[in-house]
C-alpha positions in Angstrom: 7.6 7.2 14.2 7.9 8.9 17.6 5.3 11.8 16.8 3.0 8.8 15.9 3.8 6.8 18.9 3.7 9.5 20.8 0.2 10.5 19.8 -1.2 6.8 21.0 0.7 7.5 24.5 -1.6 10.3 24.8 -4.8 9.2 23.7 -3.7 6.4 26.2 -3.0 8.4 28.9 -6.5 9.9 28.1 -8.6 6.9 28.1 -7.2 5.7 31.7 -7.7 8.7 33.2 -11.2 8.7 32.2 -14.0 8.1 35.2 -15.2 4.9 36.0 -18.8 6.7 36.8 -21.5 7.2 33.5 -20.3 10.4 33.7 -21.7 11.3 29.7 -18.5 13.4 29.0 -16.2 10.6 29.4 -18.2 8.2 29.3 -17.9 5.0 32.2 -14.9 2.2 31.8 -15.7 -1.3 30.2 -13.9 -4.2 29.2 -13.7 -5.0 25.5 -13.2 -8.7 24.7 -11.4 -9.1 20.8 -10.9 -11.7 18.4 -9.5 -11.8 14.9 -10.8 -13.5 11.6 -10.6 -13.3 8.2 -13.0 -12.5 5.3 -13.9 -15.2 3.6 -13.1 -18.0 6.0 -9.1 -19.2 5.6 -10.9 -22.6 3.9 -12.7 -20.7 1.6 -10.9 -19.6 -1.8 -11.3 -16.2 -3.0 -11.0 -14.5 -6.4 -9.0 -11.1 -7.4 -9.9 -8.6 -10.1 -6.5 -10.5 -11.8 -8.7 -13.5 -12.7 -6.8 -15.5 -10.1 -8.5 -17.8 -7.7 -6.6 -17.7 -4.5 -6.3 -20.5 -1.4 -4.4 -19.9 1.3 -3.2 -22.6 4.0 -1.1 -20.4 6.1 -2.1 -16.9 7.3 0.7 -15.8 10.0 0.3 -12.5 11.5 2.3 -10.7 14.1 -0.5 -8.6 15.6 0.4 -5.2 17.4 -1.5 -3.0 19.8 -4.9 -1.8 18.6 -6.8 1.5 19.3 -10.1 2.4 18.2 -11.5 6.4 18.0 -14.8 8.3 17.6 -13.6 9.9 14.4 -15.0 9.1 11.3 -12.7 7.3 8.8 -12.1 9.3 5.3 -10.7 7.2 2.3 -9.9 8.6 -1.0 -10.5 5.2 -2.5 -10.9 4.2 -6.4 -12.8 0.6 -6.9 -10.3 -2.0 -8.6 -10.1 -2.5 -11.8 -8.6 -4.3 -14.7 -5.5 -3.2 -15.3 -4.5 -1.7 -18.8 -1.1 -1.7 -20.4 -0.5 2.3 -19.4 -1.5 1.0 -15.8 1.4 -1.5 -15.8 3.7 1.3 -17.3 2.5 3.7 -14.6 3.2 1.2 -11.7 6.4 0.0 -12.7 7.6 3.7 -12.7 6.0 4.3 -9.0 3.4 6.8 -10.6 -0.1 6.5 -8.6 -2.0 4.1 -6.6 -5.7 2.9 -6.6 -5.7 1.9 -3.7 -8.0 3.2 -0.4 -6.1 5.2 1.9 -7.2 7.6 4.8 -7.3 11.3 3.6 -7.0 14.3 6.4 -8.4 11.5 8.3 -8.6 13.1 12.1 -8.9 10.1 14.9 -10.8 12.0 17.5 -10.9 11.0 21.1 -9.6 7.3 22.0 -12.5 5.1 22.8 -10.6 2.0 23.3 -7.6 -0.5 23.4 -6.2 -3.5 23.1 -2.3 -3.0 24.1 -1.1 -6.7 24.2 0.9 -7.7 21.0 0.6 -11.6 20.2 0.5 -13.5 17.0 -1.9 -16.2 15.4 -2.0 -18.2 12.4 -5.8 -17.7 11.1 -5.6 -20.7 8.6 -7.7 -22.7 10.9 -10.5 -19.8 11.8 -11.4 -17.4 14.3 -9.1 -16.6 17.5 -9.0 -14.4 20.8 -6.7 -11.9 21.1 -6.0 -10.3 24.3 -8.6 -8.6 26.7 -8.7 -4.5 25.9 -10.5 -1.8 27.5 -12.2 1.3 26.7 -14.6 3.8 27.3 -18.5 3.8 26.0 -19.9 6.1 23.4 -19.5 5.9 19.8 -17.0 4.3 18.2 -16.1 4.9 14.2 -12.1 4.1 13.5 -9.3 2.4 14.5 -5.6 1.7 13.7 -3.9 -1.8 13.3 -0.4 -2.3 13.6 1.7 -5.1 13.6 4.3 -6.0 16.3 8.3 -5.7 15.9 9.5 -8.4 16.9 6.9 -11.5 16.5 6.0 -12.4 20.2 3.1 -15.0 21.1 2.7 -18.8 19.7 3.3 -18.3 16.0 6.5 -15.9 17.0 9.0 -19.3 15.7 6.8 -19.6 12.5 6.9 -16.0 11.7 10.8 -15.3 12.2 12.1 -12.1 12.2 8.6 -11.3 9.4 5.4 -9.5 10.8 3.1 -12.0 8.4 4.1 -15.0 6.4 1.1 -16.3 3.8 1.5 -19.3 1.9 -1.2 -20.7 -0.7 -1.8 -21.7 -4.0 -3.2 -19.6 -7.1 -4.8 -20.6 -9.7 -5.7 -19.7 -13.6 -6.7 -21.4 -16.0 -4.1 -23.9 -16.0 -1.7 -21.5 -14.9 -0.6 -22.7 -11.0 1.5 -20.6 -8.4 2.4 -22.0 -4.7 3.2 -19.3 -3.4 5.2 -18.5 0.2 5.1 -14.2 1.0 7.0 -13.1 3.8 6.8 -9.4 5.0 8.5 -7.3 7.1 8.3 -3.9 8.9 10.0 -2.2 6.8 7.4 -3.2 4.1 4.2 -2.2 6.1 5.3 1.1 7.3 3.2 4.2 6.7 4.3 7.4 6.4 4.8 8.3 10.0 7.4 5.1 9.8 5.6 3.3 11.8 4.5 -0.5 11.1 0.4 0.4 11.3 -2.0 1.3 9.2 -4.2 4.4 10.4 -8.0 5.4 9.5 -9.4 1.4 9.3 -13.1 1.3 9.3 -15.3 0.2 12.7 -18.8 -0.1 12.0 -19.9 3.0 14.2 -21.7 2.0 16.8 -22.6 3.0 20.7 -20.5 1.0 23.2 -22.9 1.0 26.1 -21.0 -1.7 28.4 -19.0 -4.7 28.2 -18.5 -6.3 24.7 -16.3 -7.9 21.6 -14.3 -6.1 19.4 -14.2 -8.6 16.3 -11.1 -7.5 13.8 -11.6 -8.9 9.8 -8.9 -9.2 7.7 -10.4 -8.7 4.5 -8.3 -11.1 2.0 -9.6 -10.7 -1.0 -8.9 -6.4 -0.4 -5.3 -7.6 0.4 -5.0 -9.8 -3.0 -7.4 -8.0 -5.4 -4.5 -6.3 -7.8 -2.1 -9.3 -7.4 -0.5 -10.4 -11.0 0.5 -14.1 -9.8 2.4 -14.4 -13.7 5.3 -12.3 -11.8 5.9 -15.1 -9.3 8.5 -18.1 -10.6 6.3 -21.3 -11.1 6.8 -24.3 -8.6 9.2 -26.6 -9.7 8.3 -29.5 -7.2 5.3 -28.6 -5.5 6.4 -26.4 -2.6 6.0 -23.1 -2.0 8.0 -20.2 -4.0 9.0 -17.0 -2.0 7.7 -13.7 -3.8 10.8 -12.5 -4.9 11.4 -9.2 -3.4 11.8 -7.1 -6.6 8.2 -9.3 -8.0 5.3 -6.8 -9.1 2.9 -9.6 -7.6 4.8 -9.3 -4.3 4.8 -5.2 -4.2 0.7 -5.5 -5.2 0.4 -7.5 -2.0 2.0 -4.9 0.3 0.2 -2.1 -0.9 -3.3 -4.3 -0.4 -2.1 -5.2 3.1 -1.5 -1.2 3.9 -5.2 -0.3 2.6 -6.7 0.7 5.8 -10.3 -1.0 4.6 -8.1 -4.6 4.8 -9.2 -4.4 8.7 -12.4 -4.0 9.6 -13.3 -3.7 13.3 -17.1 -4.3 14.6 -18.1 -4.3 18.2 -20.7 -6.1 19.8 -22.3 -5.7 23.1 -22.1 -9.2 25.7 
């Protein structure tokens, strides 16, 4: 965790000691506005590659620092599938994951940052995060992470969890209300910190002033979720994914795929 904090101190360090002039080696300073919204919208349900239509009503997050780099995102990535009985066998016994992932990604020079943790409940659309900064030239990654301890307006909602989801699915006539609450220790990458490294930003050429825009790609985050694992509502209100469900471990590996958060930038 430190040699990965530790690597975002420096690339920091290096984007406020860049010039303020259009120097082109550093490029010139400029403000970078961000918001955060989900794909579809919160209203709209979603279906997974489990045959299960999805709506959700609650979408807490507790949203960490954000940086964004000229290197180019690299994922080892396998499209979804339907699962087949040795698949089940194979990820009940921890044995490979087809899920995207960064591979030897490199991040490259820090082009920007948004360093003020909050949280925000997306169920009723589109919000602003905190103001960032940054530096213009291209821009072509990024890392998310989520903030430990919940701070900001949904901070009481989320408890001691970095993202709380509640919803219904739906197959057939097969019905789960479901209530998933997750915490650091389940987001954590291998550098043990709660982030997720190598997410895509549509490359682009920051010239000036603009919006970062951050989607949370649902339907990424649910695709390989098997809602059968999840005990049925008795009385209408939302279940908690048991910690030891398959469902519940499908949803954590979807929300530590970095192409679950997309970043795109837009010039003001």
């Amino acid at each position: 965790m430190k040699a990965f904090y530790y690597a975002l101190v420096l690339s920091s360090v290096a984007l406020a000691g860049c010039s303020s002039s259009s120097d082109t080696t550093t490029g010139k300073r400029i403000v970078l506005e961000t918001k955060i919204v989900t794909e579809p919208p919160a209203t709209q349900a979603f279906s997974n590659s489990q045959g299960w239509s999805i709506s959700l009503r609650k979408i807490s997050l507790s949203v960490g620092p954000l940086y964004y780099f000229d290197g180019a995102t690299i994922f080892s990535y396998a499209a979804p599938k339907r699962k087949t009985p040795l698949d089940r066998v194979e990820e009940f016994l921890g044995i490979g994951v087809a899920y995207a992932h960064p591979g030897h990604y490199i991040p490259g020079n820090a082009k920007g940052q948004m360093l003020s943790p909050t949280s925000v409940d997306l169920s009723s659309g589109a919000l602003p995060l905190p103001v960032g900064d940054g530096v213009s030239g291209i821009v072509r990654s990024a890392t998310f992470s989520y903030n430990v301890p919940p701070t900001g307006p949904q901070a009481s909602a989320l408890g001691s969890h970095v993202a709380v989801l509640e919803g219904t699915a739906t197959k057939g006539s097969d019905s789960r209300v479901f209530r998933a609450e997750i915490d650091e220790a389940d987001v954590r990458n291998t550098k043990n910190a709660a982030a997720v490294e190598g997410c895509p930003f549509a490359e682009t050429d920051m010239e000036g002033d603009g919006v970062v825009t951050l989607t949370i790609k649902l339907p990424l985050w649910f695709d390989q979720v098997e809602f059968d694992s999840i005990p049925a509502s008795t009385d209408g209100n939302p279940v908690s994914m048991p910690a030891e469900a398959i469902g519940r471990n499908e949803l954590v590996r979807g929300m530590k795929a970095g192409d679950g958060y997309v970043f795109s930038y837009s010039e003001k």
